[in-house]
C-alpha positions as CSV (number, residue, x, y, z in Angstrom):
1,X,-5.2,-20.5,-55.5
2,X,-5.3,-18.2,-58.4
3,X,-4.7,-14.4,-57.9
4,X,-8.3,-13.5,-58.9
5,X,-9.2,-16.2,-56.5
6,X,-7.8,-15.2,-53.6
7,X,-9.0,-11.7,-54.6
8,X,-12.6,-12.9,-54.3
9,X,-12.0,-15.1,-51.0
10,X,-10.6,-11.8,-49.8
11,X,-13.8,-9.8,-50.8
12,X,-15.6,-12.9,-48.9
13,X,-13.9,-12.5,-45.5
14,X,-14.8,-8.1,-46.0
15,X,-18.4,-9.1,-46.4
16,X,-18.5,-11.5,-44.0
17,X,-17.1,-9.1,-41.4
18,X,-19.2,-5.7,-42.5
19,X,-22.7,-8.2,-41.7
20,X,-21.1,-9.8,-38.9
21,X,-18.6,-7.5,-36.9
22,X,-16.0,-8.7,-35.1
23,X,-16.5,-8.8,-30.8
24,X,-14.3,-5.7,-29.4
25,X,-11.3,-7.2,-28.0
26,X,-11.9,-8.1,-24.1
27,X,-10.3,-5.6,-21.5
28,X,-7.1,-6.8,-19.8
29,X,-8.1,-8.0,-16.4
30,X,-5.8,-7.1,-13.5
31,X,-5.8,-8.8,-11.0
32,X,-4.7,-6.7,-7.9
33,X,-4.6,-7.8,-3.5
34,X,-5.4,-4.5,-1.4
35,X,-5.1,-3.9,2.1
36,X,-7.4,-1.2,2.8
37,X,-5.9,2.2,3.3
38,X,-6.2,5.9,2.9
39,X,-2.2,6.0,0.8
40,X,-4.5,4.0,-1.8
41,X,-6.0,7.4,-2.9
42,X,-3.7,7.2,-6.1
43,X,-5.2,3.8,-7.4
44,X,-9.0,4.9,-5.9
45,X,-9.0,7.7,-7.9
46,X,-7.4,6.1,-11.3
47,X,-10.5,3.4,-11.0
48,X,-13.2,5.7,-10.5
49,X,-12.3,8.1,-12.7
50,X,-12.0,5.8,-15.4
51,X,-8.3,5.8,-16.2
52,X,-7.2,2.4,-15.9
53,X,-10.8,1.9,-18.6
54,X,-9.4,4.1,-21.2
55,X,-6.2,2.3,-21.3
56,X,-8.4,-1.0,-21.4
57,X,-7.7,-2.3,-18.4
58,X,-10.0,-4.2,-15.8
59,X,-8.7,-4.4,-12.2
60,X,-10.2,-7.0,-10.0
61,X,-9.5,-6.3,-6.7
62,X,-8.9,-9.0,-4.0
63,X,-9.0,-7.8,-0.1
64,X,-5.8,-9.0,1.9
65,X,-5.6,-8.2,5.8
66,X,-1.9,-7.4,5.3
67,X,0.6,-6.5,2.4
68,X,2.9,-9.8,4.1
69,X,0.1,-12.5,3.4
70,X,-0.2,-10.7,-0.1
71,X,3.5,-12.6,-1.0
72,X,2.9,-16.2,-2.0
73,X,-0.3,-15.1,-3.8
74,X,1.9,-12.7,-5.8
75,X,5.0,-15.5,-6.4
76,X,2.9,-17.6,-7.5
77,X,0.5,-15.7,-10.2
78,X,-2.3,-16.1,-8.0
79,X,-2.1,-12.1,-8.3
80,X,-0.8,-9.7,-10.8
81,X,-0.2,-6.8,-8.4
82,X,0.2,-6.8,-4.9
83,X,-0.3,-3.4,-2.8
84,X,1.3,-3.0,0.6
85,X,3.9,-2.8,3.3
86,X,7.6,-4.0,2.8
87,X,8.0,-7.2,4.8
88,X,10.8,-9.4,5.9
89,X,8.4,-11.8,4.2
90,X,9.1,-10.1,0.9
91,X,12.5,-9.8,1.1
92,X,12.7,-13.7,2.2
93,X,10.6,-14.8,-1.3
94,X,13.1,-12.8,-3.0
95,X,16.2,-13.9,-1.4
96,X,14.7,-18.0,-1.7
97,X,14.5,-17.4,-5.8
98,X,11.0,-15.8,-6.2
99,X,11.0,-13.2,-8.5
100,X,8.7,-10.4,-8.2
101,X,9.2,-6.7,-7.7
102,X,8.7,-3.7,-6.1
103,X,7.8,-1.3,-9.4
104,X,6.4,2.4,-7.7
105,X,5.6,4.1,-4.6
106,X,2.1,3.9,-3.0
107,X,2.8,6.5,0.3
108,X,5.5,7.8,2.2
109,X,5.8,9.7,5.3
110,X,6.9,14.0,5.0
111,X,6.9,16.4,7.9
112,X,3.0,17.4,7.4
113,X,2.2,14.1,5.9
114,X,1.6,11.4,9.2
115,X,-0.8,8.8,7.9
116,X,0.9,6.0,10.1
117,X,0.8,7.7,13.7
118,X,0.6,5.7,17.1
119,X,-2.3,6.1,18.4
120,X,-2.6,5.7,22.3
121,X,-5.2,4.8,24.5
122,X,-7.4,7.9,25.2
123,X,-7.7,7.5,29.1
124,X,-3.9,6.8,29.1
125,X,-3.7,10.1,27.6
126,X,-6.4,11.8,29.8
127,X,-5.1,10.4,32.9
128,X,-0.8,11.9,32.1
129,X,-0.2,8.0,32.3
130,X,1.4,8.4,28.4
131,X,3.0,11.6,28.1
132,X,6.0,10.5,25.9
133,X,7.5,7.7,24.0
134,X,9.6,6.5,27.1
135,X,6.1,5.9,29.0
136,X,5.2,3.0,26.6
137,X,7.5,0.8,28.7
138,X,5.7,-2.3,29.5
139,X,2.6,-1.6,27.6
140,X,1.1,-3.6,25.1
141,X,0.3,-2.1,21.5
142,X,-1.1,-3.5,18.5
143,X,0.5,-3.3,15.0
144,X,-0.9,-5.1,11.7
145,X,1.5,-8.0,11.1
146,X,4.8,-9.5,12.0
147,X,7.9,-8.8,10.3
148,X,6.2,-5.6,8.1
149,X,7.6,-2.0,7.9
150,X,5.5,-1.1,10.9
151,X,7.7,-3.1,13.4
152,X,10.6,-1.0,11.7
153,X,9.0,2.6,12.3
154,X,7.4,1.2,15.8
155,X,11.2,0.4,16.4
156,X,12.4,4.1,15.5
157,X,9.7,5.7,16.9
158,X,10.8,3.7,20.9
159,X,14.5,4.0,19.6
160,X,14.3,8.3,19.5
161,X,12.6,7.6,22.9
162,X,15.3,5.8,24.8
163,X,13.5,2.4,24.7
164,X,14.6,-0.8,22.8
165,X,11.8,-2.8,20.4
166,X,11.7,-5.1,23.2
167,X,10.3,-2.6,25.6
168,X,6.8,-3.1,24.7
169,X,5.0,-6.2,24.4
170,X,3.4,-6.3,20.4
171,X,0.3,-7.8,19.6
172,X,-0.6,-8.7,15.7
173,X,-4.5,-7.9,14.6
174,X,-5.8,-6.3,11.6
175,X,-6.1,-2.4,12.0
176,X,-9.7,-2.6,12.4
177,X,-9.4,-5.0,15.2
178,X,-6.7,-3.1,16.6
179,X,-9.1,-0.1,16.7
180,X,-11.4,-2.7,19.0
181,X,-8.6,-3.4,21.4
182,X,-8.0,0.3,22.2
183,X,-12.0,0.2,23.0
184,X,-12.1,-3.0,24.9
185,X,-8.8,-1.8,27.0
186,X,-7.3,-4.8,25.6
187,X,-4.0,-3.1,24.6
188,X,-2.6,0.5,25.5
189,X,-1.4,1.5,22.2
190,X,-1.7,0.6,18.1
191,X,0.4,1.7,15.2
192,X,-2.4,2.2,12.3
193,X,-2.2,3.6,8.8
194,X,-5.0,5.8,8.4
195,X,-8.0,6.5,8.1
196,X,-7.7,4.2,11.5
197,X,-6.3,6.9,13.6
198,X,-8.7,9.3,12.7
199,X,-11.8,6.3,13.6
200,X,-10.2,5.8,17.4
201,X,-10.2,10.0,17.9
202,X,-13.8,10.3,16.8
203,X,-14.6,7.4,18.7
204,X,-12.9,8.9,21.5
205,X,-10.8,5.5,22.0
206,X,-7.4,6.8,21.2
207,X,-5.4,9.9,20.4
208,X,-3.0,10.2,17.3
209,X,-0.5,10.7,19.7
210,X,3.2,10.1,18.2
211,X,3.6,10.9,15.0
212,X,5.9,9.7,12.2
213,X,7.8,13.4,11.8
214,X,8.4,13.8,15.8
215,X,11.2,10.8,14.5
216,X,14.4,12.0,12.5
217,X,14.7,7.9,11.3
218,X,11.1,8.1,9.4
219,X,10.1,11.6,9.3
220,X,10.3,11.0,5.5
221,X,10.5,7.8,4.8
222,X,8.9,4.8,2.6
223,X,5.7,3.4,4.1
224,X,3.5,1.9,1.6
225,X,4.4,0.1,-2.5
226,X,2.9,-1.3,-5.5
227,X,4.5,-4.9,-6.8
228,X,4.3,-6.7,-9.6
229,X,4.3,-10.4,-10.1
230,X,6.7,-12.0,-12.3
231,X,4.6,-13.4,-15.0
232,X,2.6,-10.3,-15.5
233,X,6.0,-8.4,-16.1
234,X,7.2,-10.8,-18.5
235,X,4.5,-11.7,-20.2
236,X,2.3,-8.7,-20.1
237,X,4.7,-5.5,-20.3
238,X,2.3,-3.2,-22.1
239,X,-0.2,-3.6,-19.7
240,X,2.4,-3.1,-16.5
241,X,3.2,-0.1,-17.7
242,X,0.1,1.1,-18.7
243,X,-1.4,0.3,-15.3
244,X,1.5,2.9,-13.8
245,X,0.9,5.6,-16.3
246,X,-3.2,5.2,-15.0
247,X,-2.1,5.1,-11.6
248,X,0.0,8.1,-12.0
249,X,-2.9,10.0,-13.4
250,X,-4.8,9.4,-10.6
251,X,-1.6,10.5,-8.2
252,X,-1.6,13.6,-9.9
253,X,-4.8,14.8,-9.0
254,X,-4.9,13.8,-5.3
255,X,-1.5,15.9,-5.6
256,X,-3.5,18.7,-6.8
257,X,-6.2,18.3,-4.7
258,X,-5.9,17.0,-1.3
259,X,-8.0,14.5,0.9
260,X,-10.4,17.2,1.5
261,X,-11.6,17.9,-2.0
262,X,-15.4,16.4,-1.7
263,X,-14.6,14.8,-4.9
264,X,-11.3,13.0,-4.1
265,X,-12.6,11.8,0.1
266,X,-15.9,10.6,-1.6
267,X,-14.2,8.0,-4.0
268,X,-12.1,7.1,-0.9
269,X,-15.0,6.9,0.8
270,X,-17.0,4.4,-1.2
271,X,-14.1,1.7,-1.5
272,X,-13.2,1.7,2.3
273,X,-17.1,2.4,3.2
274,X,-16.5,5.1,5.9
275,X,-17.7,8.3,6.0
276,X,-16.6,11.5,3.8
277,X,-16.1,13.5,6.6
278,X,-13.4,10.6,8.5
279,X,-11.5,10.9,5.0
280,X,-11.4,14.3,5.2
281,X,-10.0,14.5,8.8
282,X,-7.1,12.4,8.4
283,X,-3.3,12.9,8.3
284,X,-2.9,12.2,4.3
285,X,-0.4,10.2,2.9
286,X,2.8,11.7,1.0
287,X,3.0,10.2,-2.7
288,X,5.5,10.9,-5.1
289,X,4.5,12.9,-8.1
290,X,6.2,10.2,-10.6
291,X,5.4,7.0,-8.2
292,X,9.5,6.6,-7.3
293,X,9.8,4.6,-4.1
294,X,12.8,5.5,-1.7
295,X,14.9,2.6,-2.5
296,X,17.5,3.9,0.0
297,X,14.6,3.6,3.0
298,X,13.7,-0.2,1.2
299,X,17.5,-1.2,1.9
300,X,17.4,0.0,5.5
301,X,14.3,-2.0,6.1
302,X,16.2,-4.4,5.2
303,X,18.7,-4.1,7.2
304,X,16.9,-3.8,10.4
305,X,15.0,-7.1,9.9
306,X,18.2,-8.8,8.9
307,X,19.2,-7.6,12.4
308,X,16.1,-8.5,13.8
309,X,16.3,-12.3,12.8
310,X,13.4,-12.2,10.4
311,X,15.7,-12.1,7.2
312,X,18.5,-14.6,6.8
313,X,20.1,-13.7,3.7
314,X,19.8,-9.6,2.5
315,X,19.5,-9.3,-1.3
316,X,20.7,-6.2,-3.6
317,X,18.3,-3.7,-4.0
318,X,18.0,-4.4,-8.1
319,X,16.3,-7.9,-7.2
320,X,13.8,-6.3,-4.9
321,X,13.0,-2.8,-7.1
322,X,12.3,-2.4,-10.7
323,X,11.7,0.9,-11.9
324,X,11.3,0.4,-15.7
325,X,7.6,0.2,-15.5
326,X,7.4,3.7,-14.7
327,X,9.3,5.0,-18.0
């Protein structure tokens, strides 16, 4: 083709596109599992104030009753992030070859900041029959799943108390559920994230009884993460970290804010579908500023479930945390 050719096929292809624009290009869907929970704020608040759209970004959102059944949908791509609890599940995957990571914080507990408390049966409470953590002996109390960080801070919380995790007998049922029980009388006591706690005190069920800061071993202490799959790290890096700088955005103003700013509870509000005024009631969750998890707290989860049984091989810390996406 001849220069003055190609100079009039390029004239073509301008024409062509001022008649017929080209379609914007299509937003990056995300494609994220969530277990429903008030240390979500961060990622509520990035969606409805439009911050993962201005970055072009689409999260889909997938309901999971547990951050533990959230794993093989995350090794295998059937999810591109995954937000939840530490499990000996995770740590499992990872040891057996799959690679995925943990890449920010999602929620910790701070003296002041007891959004996982146990909650124990109101007329337990009423009666004097649960005073302490040494009267739990023998009762039965409800926790999400098997094998998650829950068992860990249910087993520090009977540890400070004189009582080994063995003490109690530990039923597995989603929170809600577990809410349920405390009504029906069909357990004593349940470890819930909030807003749960707060649902069993205004229901007049249960009564936010021990809290996480009462415990030296978790009075601060890593509750709640954000992980990515492998294939979206490698083959979608911009959009990783541009999904953490979004997220962080929306950290930043529950930071500023608080659960009881009418704006923040109400965006809480319309995802979980309970009431502005149960948001604003509960014990809110500690995030970090910059999203950085306590790795140190991720190793001694670790640990304990290793002890437990429920890991057979532990893995270093740099195959379970990657911290690059939040540079």
């Amino acid at each position: 083709m001849t220069t003055r050719a190609r100079r009039w096929a390029g004239l073509a292809v301008l024409a062509f596109a001022l008649v017929y624009p080209l379609p914007a290009l299509a937003a990056d869907v995300v494609k994220m599992g969530e277990l429903p929970s008030i240390s979500n704020v961060g990622l509520y608040i990035a969606i409805d104030k439009g911050y993962f759209q201005a970055r072009g970004i689409t999260v889909e959102i997938e309901p999971f009753a547990s951050g533990a059944k959230m794993v093989p949908a995350l090794a295998t791509g059937q999810l591109d992030v995954a937000i939840g609890t530490p499990s000996a599940g995770l740590y499992n995957a990872i040891a057996g070859g799959m690679d995925f990571k943990i890449v920010a914080d999602k929620g910790q507990t701070r003296p002041g900041y007891n959004f996982t408390p146990l909650v124990v049966r109101k007329d337990l409470v009423d009666s004097g029959r649960v005073k302490s953590i040494k009267d739990l002996k023998g009762l039965k109390i409800a926790s999400g799943a098997k094998g998650i960080n829950f068992d860990y801070m249910l087993a520090k919380m009977l540890e400070h108390g004189g009582l080994g995790f063995d003490s109690v007998d530990i039923v597995y049922v989603g929170y809600p559920e577990g809410i349920k029980a405390l009504a029906a009388k069909a357990v004593d006591a349940a470890f819930v994230p909030e807003p749960w706690g707060m649902q069993a005190e205004q229901q007049k069920v249960g009564v936010r009884l021990f809290l996480p800061e009462q415990t030296p071993a978790i009075s601060t202490s890593q509750v709640a993460v954000i992980m990515y799959a492998a294939k979206f790290m490698k083959e979608r890096p911009k959009v990783a970290r541009e999904f953490l700088q979004a997220y962080v955005q929306g950290v930043k103003l529950y930071n500023q804010r608080g659960l009881k700013d009418p704006e923040v509870a109400g965006m809480i509000s319309r995802h979980m579908k309970l009431p502005v005024e149960t948001i604003q009631a509960t014990f809110p969750p500690y995030v970090d500023g910059s999203a950085r998890p306590r790795v140190q707290d991720l190793a001694a989860m670790q640990d304990w479930f290793h002890q437990m049984g429920w890991v057979k091989e532990k893995v270093p810390m740099e195959r379970v945390v990657d911290l690059t996406f939040l540079e």
